[in-house]
N, C-alpha and C positions, 0 to 999 in steps of 0.2 A: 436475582437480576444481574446480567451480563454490561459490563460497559464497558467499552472501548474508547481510549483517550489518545488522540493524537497529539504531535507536539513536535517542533521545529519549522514549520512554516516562515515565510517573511519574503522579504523582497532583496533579490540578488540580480548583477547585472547578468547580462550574457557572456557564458565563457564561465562561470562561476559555478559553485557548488550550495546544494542544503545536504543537512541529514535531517530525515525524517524518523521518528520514532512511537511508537504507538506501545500500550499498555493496557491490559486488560483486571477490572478489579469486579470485585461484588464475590458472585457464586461461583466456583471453581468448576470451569468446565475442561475437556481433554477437546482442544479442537485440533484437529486433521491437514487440517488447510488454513494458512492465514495469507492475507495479500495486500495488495494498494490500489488501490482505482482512482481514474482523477475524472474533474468534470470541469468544464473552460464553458464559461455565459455563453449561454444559447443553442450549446449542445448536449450528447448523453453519456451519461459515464462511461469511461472506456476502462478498457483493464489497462492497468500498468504492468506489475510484477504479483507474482506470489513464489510462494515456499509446502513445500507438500512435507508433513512432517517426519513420514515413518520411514524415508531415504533420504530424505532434504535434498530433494531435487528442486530446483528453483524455476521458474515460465518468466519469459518477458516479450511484452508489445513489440513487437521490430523494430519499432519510432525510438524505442530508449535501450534498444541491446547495446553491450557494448560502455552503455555513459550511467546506468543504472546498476546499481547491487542490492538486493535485498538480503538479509540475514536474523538473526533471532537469536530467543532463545525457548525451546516448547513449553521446558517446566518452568517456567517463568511468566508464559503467554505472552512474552513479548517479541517485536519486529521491529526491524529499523528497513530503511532506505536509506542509503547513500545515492547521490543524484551529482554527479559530474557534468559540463563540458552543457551548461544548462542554457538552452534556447528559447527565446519568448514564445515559441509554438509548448512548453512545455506550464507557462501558466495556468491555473484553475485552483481548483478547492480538491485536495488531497484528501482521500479517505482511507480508513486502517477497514478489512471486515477479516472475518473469521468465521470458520462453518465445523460444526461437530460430524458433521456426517462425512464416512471414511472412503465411502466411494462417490462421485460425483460425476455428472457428465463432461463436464470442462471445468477447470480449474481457470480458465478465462470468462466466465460465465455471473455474470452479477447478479443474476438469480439463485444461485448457489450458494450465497453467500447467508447466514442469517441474523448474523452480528455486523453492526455497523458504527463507524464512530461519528461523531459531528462535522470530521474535515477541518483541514489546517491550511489558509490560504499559503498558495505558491507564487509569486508574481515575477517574471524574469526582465527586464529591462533590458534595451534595445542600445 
C-alpha cells in the first residue's frame, strides 16, 4: 500500500509564501509523474503543478506560473512546492498525487493520477 503524505499547509497573509512538501511511504513504487492539485469549497480540483520524471520537465496552471515552483526528488518519491507572492484566490485543500504509468494523456489531468494524499489546507488572508 502506496501513501502519500502532505505537509506544510497553514495560513499566510497575501503577498506571503508556503512550501509545501509531500512523501510517499509503504510499497515502493517507480512513479512517472508526481504533481499538486488544489480544491477551494464548492468547486473541483484543479491542477496546479507537476513534474514528469524521466526529463524533469515541470507543467504549471497559468493562475500560479511565474509564483509557483515545483521540485523533488524521484528516488526518494518525494516533492515539494514552493508557493510565492500568494493571493486569497490561491486558498483550498492541497493535494500531493502521483501516477506509475509512463505514458499519460495529460499530466494536467486528475484522472491520471492514481495515488493521492489527504490534503494539506492552504488559507491565504486578505
Amino acid at each position: 500500500q502506496v501513501q502519500l503524505v502532505e505537509s506544510g499547509g497553514g495560513l499566510v497573509q497575501a503577498g506571503g509564501s508556503l512550501r509545501l512538501s509531500c512523501a510517499a511511504s509503504g510499497r515502493t513504487f517507480r512513479f512517472f509523474h508526481m504533481g499538486w492539485f488544489r480544491q477551494a469549497p464548492g468547486k473541483e480540483r484543479e491542477f496546479v503543478a507537476a513534474i514528469r520524471w524521466s526529463d524533469r520537465n515541470t507543467y504549471y496552471a497559468d493562475s500560479v506560473k511565474g509564483r509557483f515552483t515545483i521540485s523533488g526528488d524521484n528516488a526518494k518519491n518525494t516533492v515539494t512546492l514552493q508557493m510565492n507572492t500568494l493571493n486569497p484566490e490561491d486558498t483550498g485543500v492541497y493535494f500531493c498525487a502521483a501516477t506509475t504509468t509512463m505514458i499519460i494523456r495529460t499530466i494536467r489531468g486528475v484522472s491520471e493520477y492514481e495515488y493521492w494524499g489527504q490534503g494539506t489546507q492552504v488559507t491565504v488572508s486578505s
